[in-house]
N, C-alpha and C positions, 0 to 999 in steps of 0.2 A: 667384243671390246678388245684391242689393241694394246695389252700396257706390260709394263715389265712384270718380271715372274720371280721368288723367291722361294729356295724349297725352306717349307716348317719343317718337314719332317711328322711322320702321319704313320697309324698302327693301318698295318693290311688284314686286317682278321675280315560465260563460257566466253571463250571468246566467240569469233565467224564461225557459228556451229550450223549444220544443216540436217534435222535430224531424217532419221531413216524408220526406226520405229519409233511410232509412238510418242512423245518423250513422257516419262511420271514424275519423275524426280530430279530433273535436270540432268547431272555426268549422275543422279543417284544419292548427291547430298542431302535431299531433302528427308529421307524417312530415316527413322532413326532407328524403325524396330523393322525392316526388310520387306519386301513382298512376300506374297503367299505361296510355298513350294512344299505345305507342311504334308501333302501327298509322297514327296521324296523320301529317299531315307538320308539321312545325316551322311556329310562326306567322309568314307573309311579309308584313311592311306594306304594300306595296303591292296585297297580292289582299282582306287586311283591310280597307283604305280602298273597296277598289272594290265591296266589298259589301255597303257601305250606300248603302240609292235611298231618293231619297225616300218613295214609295210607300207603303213599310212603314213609316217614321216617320211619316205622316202618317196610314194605319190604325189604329197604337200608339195616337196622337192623342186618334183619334175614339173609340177603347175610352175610354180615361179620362174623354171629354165624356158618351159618354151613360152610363157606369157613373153620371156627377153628374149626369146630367139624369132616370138612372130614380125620382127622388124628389124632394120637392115641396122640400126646399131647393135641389137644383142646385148642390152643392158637393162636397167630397172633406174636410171638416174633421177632424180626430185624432179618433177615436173615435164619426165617422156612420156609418151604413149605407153611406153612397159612397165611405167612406176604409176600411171594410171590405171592401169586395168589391173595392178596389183592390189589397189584401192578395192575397184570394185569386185576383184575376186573376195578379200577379205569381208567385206559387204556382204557379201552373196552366201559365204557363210557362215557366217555371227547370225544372219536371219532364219539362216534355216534352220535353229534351234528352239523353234516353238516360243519364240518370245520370251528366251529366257535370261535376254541380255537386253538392254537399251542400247541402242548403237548409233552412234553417233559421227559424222565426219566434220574435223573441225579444218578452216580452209587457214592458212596464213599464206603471203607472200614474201620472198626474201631474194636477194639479187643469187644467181646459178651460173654456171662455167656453162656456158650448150654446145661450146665448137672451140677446138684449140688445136693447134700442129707450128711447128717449129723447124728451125731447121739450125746447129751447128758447127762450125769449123774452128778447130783449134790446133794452129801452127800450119794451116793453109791446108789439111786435112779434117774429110768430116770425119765427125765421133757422136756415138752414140747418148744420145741425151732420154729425161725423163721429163712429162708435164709436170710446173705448178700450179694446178689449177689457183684459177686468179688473179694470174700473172697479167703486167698490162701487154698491150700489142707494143712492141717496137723493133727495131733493126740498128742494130748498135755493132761497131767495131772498134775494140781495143783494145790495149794488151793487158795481162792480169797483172792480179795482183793480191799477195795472200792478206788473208784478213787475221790477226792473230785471236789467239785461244780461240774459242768456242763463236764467236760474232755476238753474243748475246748480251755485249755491254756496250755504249758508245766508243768506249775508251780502247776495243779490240779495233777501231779501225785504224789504219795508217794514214797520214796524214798526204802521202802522195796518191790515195784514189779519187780525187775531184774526176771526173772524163776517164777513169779508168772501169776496167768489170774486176769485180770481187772474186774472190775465189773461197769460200767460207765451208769450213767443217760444219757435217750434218751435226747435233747432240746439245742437250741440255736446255734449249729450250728451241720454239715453234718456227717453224720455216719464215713466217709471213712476219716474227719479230725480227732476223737473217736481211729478208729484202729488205723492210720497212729502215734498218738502220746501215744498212749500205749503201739508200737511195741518200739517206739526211748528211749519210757522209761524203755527198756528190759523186756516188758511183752511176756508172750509167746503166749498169747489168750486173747479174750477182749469177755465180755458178755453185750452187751446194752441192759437194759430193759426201758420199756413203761414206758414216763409220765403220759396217758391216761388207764384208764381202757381194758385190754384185750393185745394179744399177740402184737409182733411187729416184720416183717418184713420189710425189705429193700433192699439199692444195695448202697455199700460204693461206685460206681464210678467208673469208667476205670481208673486202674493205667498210668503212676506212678504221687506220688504225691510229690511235693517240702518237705515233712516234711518227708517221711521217709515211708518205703513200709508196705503193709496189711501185719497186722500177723491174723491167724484163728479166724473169729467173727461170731458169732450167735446171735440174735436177743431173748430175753424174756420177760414173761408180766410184765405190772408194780405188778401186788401181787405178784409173785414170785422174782422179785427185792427188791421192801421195805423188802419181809420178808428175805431176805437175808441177806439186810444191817442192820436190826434190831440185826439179830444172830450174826454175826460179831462185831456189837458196842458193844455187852457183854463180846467179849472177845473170840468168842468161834470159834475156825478153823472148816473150811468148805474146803472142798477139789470138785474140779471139772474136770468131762474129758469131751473134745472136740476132735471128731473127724468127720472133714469137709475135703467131697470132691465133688471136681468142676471141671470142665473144659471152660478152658478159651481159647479162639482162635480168630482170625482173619475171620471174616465175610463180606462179599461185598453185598451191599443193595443198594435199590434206594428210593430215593425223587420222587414225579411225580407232575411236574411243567405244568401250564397250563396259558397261559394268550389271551386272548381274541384278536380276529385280528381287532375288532375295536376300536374307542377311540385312544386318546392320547397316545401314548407309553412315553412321556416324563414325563405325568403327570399320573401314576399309582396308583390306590389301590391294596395293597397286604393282602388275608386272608387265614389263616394258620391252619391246623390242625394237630394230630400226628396220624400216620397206624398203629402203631405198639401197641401190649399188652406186659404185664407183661407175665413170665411162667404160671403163675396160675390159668390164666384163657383167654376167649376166648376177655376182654376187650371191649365190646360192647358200656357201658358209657363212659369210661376212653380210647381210647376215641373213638370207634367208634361213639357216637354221635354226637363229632363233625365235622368227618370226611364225614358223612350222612351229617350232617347238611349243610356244604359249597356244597359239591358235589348236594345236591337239588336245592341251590340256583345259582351254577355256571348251570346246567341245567333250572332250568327255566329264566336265565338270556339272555339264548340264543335266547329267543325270541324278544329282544329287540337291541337297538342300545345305545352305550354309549359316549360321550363324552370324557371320558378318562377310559385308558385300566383300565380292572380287572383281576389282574392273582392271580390262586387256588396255594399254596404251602400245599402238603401232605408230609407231616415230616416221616421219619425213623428214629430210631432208639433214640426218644425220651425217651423212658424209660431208655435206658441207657445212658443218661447224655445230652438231645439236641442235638443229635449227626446228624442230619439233616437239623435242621433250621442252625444252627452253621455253618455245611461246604457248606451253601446255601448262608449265609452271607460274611463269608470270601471268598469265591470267587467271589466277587461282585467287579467290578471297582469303583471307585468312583463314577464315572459318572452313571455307572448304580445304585449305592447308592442312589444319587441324584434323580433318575428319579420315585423311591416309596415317593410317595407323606404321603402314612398313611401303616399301620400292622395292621389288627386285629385279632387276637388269641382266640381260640373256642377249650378248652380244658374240658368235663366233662360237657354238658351243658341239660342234662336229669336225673338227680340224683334223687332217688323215696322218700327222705326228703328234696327237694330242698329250695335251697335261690336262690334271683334274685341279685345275684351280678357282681357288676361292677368295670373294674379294677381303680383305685384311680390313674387316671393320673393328679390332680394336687397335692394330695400328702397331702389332709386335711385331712385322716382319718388316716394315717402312715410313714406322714412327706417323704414320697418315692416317689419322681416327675418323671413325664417320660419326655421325650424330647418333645420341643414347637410344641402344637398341641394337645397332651395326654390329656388335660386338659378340651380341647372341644371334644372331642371323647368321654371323660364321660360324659360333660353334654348332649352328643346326645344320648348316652343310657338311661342316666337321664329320658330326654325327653320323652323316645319311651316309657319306663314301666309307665310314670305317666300317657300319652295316654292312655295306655290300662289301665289303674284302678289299675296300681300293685303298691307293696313300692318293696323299691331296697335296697340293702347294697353298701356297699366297699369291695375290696378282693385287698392284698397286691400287689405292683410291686415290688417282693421283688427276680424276677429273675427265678421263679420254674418253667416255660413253655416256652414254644418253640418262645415267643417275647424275649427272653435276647438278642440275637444277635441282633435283630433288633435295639432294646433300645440302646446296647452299640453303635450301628452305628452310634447314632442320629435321628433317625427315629420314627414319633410319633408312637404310639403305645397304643390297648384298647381292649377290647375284655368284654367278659361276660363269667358266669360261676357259676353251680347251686351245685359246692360243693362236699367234699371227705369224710375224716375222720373225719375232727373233728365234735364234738356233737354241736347238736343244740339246743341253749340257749331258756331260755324260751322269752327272749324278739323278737327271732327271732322265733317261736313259733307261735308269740300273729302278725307277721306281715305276713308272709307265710302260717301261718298251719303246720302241720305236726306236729311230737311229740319231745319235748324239752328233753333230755338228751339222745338222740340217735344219732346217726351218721348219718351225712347228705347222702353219699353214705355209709350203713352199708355190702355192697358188693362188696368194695373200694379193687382192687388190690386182689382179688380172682373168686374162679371158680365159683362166683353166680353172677358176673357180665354179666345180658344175658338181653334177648329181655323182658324176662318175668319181668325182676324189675328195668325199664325204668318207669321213670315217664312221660308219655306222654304229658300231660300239659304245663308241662313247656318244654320238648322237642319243640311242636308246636311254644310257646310263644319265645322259644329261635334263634329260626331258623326262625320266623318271623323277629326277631332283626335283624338277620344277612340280611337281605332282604332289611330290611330297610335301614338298613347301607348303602348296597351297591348300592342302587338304590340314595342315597343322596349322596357320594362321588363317584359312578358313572357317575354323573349328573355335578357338580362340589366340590371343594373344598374352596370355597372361606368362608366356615364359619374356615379353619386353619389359622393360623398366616401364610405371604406368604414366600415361603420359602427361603427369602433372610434372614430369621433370622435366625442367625445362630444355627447349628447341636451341643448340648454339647451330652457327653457322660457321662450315668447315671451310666455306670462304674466307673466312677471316683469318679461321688457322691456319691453311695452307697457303693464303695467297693468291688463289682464282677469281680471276677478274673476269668480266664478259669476253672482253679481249682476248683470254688467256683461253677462249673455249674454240677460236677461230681456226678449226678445217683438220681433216685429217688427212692421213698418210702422214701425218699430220695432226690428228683435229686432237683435243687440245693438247697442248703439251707432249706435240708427236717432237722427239728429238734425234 
């Protein structure tokens, strides 16, 4: 997951399902008192933690680099050949566990970027530009124009862009709300540059969107934004051509759903992670770590017997706008709403200038609460890093990973996560290590996201978390509020609209 970072301050001491095995209990909702594993011995967190080695996360790894390297993209996107056999890799081993899981592939379809390139010129010189995925095809020439504050009100556009291209600061809200209100205010093309040092891609989102359709946007750095907006404030016309094209199409993908035939099906843990990369690269942190990470713990899980079910959800089509946890949620009865007891989400959690952060489910470092429960899921992370001798931060519930569905369900919800783009402060520096003004993942969303610049470390350290987790609400749940308190929806309190969940670099609430 992607989203801002806050130091607390920390002591260092179904829907279109196809199934694969079997099915007993549909996703598992139906048995209320587990299947039989009573051969097992009860899950012990301590022999949990100790039996993830790097090793095997690191081999996990290299599966998913060369599954995206056996083809001439070198990617894992929603609906390639390499986000497919990512499928059936994960298939292949959820089965191999003695039928210890129900496994399940559930298919949805959603429209996908599968081809885009572009090409620049500003002031009769080319300059280097970034994709939006989702951007439409066009070829436009005009001269800029700044768009005030942030772009993220009607009222920020100037009244002379009818036929002109926009010039709009990245920040504060989603690229694809940026185009969408550039276009209503008759621009012809919109250029976002970086708040942050260096270039800036993204994905405004799968259309369409309530404010008014993509017109042609390209992504640039913040130096060649300021200096742009500098030239303009003197007075002086600046002419720019854009010409973007893409292809946008209707893809069919799978989620690959897995929950445990023992334990409680009524009292479930659910943990999540996303299959899918960005075009740019084969996405190994981003997230195959997490996707490694769950998938080692749902395997060494299988050794044991649980109390209440744990079922794996492997996300599709994440990058482009949660487009897997999403239609995993909305196809959920109530009743099977009810029967996931907690969410944890494991998006990016090997990043090689890593933080140890944890999501703020009671909402003291970003005022952003998750649904009752969230709040003791941090202090259990809390817990586990000051165990181990680490400090810990906060990272926003502000909606950018594949918990929003959960969250808006009412569903507690937590997870951890070692960080994307933005730079690492020197006081998170002085608590982690690593070096402060650089980017926590500086191969965030390209093609040097690989096995080689995984930070191992905290890979191990994170995917222990996850162990732990699961082997304590595995076990029971009785440190949640019980769940007669009622379900609010953080939707409401924070504002996340479906809209608002549309596409990352980007996805939601990328600013």
């Amino acid at each position: 997951m992607k989203t801002s970072i806050a130091i607390l301050g920390a002591v260092a001491a179904a829907a279109s399902a196809s199934v694969i095995v079997p099915r007993q209990h549909g996703y598992g909702y139906g048995n209320p008192h587990g299947g039989s594993c009573s051969h097992k011995p009860l899950v012990d967190s301590k022999k949990l933690q100790d039996s993830i080695k790097e090793k095997a996360l690191l081999k996990g790894s290299q599966t998913l680099q060369d599954i995206a390297y056996s083809y001439p993209e070198r990617n894992r996107v929603m609906g390639s050949n390499g986000h497919n056999d990512t499928v059936k890799f994960l298939v292949k081993e959820l089965e191999a566990l003695g039928g210890y899981y129900t496994v399940e592939k559930q298919k949805f379809t959603n429209l996908i970027q599968t081809n885009g390139t572009a090409t620049l010129t500003i002031g009769g010189a080319e300059t280097e530009w970034g994709m939006m995925e989702y951007s439409p095809s066009g070829n436009v020439t005009s001269s800029l124009v700044v768009v005030n504050n942030l772009g993220c009100s009607p009222s920020d556009y100037p009244a002379a862009l009818p036929g002109k291209i926009a010039l709009i600061s990245r920040g504060s809200c989603e690229f694809g709300l940026k185009s969408a209100l550039a276009g209503a205010a008759g621009a012809v093309g919109a250029l976002i540059y970086n708040n942050i040092p260096g270039g800036l891609a993204g994905t405004l989102g799968t259309p369409p969107r309530p404010e008014g359709d993509y017109i042609p946007t390209l992504g640039i750095s913040q130096e060649k934004g300021r200096e742009l907006v500098a030239t303009l404030g003197n007075g002086t016309t600046v002419t720019a051509s854009l010409n973007v094209r893409t292809v946008i199409e209707l893809q069919t993908t799978e989620n690959v759903i897995a929950t445990s035939n023992c334990g409680a099906h009524n009292t479930t843990l659910m943990l999540g992670a996303h299959t899918d990369s960005v075009a740019a690269g084969p996405g190994i942190n981003d997230d195959g770590s997490g996707t490694i990470g769950i998938l080692e713990v749902a395997k060494q899980l299988a050794k044991y017997k649980a109390n209440n079910a744990v079922r794996f959800g492997f996300w599709s089509g994440e990058e482009s706008g949660l487009l897997g946890s999403t239609y995993y949620v909305e196809h959920l009865s109530a009743a099977e709403r009810g029967n996931i007891r907690a969410y944890l989400n494991f998006d990016m959690i090997a990043s090689p200038n890593y933080v140890h952060a944890i999501y703020d489910g009671d909402g003291s470092a970003f005022n952003l609460t998750g649904p009752a429960g969230s709040a003791e899921i941090e202090k259990f992370f809390q817990d586990f890093f000051t165990s181990h001798g680490q400090n810990f931060t906060a990272t926003e519930f502000d909606g950018r990973s594949d918990y929003l569905g959960f969250i808006d369900a009412g569903i507690p919800a937590g997870g951890t996560f070692t960080g994307a783009e933005k730079l690492k402060t020197t006081e998170e520096a002085e608590m982690f290590g690593g070096h402060a003004n650089v980017a926590l993942d500086a191969n965030y969303h390209s093609a040097g996201d690989t096995v080689d610049n995984l930070n191992a470390t905290a890979f191990v350290l994170h995917t222990k978390a996850i162990a732990a987790a699961v082997a304590e609400y595995a076990t029971s749940f009785a440190s949640l509020p019980p769940r007669s308190v009622e379900r609010r929806s953080v939707a409401a309190t924070v504002g996340i609209s479906r809209h608002r969940r549309g596409g990352r670099w980007g996805r939601p609430l990328r600013q």
